[in-house]
VMD Tcl script that builds the backbone (N, CA, C; Angstrom):
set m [mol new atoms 210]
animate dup $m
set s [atomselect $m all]
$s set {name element resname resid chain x y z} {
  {N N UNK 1 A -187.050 -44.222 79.386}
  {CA C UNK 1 A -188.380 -43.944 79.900}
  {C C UNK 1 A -189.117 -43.039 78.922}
  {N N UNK 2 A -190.241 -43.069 79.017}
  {CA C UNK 2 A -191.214 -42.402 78.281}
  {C C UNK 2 A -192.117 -42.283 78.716}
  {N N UNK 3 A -192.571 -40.599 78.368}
  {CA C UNK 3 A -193.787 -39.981 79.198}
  {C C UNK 3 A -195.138 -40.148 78.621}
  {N N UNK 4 A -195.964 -40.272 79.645}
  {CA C UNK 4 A -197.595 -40.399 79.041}
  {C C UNK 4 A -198.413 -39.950 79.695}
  {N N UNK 5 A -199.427 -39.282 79.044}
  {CA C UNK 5 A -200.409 -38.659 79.540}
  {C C UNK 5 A -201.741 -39.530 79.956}
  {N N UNK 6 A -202.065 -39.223 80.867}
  {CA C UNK 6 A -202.989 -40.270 81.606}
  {C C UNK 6 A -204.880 -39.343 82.065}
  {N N UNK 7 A -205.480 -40.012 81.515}
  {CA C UNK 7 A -206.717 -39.378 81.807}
  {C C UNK 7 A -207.728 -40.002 82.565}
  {N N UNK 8 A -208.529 -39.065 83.456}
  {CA C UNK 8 A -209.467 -40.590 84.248}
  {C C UNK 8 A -210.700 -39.771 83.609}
  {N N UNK 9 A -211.493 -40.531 83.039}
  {CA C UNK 9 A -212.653 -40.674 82.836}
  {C C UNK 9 A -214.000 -40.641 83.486}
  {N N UNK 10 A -215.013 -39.938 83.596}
  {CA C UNK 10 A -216.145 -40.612 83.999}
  {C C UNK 10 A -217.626 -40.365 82.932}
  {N N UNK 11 A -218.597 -41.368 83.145}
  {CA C UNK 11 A -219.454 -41.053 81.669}
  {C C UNK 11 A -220.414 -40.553 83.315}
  {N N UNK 12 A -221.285 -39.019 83.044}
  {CA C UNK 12 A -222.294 -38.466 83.762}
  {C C UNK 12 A -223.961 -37.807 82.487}
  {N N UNK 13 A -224.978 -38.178 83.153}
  {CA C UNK 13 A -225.828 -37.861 82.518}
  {C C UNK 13 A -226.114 -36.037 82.702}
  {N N UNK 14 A -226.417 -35.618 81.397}
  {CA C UNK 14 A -226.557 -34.162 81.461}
  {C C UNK 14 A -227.760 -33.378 82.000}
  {N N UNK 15 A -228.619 -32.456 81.815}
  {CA C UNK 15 A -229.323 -32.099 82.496}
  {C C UNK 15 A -230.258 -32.230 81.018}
  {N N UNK 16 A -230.136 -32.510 80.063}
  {CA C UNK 16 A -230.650 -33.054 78.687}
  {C C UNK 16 A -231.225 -34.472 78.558}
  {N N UNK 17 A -230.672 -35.394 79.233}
  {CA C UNK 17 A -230.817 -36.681 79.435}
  {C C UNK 17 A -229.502 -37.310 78.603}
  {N N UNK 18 A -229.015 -36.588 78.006}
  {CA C UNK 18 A -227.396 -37.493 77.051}
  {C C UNK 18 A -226.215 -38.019 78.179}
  {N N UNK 19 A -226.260 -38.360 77.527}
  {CA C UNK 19 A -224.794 -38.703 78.248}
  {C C UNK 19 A -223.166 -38.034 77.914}
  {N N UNK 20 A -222.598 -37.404 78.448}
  {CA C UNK 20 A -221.260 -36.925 78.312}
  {C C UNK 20 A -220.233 -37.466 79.158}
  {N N UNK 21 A -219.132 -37.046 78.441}
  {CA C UNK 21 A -217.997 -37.759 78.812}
  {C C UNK 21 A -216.954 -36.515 79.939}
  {N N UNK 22 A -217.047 -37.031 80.863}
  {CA C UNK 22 A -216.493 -35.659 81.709}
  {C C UNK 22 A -214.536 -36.112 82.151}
  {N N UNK 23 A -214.111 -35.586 82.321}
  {CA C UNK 23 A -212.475 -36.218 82.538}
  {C C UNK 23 A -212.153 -35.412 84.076}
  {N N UNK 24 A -211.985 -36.723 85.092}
  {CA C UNK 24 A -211.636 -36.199 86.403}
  {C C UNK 24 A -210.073 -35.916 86.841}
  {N N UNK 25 A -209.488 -35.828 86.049}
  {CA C UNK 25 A -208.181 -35.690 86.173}
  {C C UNK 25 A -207.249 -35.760 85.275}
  {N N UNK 26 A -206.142 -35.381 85.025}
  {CA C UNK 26 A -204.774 -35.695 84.062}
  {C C UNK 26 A -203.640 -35.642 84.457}
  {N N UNK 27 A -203.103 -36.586 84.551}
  {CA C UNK 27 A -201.530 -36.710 84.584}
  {C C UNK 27 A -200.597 -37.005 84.206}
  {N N UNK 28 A -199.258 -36.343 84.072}
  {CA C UNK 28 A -198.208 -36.332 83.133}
  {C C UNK 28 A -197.318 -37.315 83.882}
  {N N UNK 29 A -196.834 -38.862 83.675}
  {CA C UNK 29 A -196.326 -39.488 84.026}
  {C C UNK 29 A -194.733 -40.533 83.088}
  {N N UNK 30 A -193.914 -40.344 83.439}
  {CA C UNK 30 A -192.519 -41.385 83.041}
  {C C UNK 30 A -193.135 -42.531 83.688}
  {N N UNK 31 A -192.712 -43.731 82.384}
  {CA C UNK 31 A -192.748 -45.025 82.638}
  {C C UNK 31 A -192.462 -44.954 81.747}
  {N N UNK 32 A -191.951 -46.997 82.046}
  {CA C UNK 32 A -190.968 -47.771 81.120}
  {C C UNK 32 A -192.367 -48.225 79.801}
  {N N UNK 33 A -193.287 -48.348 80.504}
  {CA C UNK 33 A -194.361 -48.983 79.302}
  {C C UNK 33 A -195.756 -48.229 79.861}
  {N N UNK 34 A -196.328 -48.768 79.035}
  {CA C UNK 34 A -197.750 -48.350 78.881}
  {C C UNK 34 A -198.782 -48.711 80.177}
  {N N UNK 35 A -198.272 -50.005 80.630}
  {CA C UNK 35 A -198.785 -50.118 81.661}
  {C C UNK 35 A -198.319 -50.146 82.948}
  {N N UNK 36 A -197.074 -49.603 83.071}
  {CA C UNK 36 A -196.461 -49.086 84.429}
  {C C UNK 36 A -196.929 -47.612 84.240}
  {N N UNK 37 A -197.302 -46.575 83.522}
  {CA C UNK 37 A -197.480 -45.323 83.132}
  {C C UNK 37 A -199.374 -45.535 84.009}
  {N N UNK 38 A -200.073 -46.614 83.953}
  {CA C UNK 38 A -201.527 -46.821 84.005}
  {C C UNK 38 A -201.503 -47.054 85.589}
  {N N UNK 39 A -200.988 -47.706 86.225}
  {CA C UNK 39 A -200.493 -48.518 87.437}
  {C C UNK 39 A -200.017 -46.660 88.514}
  {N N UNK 40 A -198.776 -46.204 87.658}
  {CA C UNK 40 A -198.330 -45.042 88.611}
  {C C UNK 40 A -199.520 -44.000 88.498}
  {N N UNK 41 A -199.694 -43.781 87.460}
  {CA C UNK 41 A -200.990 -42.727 87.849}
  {C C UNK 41 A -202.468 -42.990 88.304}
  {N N UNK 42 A -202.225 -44.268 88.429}
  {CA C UNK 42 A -204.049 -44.829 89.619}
  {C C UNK 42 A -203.105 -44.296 90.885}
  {N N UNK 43 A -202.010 -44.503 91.605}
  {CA C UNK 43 A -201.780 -44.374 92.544}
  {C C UNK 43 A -201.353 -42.903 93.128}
  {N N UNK 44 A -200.979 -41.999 91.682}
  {CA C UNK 44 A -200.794 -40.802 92.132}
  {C C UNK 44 A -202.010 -39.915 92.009}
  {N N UNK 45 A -203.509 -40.684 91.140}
  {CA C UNK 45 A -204.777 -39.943 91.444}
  {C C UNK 45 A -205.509 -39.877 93.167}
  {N N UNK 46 A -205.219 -41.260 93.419}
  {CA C UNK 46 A -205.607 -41.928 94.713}
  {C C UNK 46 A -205.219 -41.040 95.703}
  {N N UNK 47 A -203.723 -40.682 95.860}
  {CA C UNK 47 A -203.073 -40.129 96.621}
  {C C UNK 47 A -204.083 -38.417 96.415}
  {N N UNK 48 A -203.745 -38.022 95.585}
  {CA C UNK 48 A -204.069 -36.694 95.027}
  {C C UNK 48 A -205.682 -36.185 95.254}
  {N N UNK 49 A -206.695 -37.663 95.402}
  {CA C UNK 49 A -208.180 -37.034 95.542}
  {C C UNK 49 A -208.682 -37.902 97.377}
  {N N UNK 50 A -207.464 -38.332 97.547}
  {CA C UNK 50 A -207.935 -38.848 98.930}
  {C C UNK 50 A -208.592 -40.267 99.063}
  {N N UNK 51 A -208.201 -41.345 98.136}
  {CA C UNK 51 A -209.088 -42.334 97.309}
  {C C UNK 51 A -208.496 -43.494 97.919}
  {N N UNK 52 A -209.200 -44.934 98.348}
  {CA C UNK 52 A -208.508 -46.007 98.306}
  {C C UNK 52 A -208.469 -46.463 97.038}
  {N N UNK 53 A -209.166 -45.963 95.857}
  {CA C UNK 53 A -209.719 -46.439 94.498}
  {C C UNK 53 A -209.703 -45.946 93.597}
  {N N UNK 54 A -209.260 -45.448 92.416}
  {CA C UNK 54 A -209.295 -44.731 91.466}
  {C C UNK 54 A -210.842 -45.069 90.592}
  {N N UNK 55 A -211.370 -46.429 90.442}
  {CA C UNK 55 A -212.326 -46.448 89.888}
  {C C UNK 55 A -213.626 -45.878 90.932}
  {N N UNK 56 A -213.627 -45.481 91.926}
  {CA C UNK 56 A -214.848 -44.476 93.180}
  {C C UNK 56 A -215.138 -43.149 92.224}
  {N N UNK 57 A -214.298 -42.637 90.934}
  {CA C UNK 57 A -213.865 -41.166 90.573}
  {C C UNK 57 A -213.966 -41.497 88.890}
  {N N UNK 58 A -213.707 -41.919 88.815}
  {CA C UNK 58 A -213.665 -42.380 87.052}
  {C C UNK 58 A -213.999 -43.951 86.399}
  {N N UNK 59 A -214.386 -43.878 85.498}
  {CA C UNK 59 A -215.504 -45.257 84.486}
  {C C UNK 59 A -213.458 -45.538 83.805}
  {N N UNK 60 A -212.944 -45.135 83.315}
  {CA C UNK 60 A -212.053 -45.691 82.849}
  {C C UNK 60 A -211.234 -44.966 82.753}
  {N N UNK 61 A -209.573 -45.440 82.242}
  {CA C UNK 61 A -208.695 -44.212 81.880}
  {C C UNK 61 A -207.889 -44.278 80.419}
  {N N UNK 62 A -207.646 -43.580 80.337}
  {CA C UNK 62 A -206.701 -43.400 78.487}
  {C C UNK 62 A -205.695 -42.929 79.135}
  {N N UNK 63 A -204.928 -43.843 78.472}
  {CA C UNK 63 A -203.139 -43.783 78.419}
  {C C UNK 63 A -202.871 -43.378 76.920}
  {N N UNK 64 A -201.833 -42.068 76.321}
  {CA C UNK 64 A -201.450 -41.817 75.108}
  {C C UNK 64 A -200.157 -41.636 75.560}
  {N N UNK 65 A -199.384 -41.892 74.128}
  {CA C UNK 65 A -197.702 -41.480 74.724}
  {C C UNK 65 A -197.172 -39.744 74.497}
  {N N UNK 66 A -196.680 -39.288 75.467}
  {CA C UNK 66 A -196.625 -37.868 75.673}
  {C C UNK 66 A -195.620 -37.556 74.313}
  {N N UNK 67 A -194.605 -38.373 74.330}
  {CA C UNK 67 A -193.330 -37.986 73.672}
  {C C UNK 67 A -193.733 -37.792 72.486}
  {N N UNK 68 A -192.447 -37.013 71.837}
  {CA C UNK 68 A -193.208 -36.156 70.524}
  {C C UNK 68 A -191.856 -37.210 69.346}
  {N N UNK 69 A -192.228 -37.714 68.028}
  {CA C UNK 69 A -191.078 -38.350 67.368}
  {C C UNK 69 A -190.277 -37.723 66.706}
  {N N UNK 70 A -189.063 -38.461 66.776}
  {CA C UNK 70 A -188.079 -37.585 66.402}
  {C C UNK 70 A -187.669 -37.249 65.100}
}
mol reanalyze $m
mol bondsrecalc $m
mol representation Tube
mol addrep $m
């Protein structure tokens, strides 16, 4: 297994008129791949903000691999 860090995303307009990139959450998750790591942490944000949906809270998410090489 291998750990990955998981970010949810959302793009919000500033009080400037730009657009920024704001991050609603992060989580440190084990999985076998990249996309069981994407899959467990929609369901442990969901759980965590009260959500049937992870996309209600965030535009997208970034998956990176936590582990450091050896």
């Amino acid at each position: 297994m291998s750990r990955y860090v998981v970010r949810f995303l959302k793009d919000v307009l500033g009080e400037n008129g730009r657009q920024a990139e704001v991050c609603q959450g992060t989580l440190e998750v084990d999985a076998s791949s990249e996309g069981d790591a994407t899959e467990l942490a929609k369901q442990k944000f969901c759980e965590a903000q009260a959500l049937r949906d992870w996309s209600l809270h965030a535009d997208r998410i970034h998956v990176r691999n936590a582990d450091f090489p050896s």
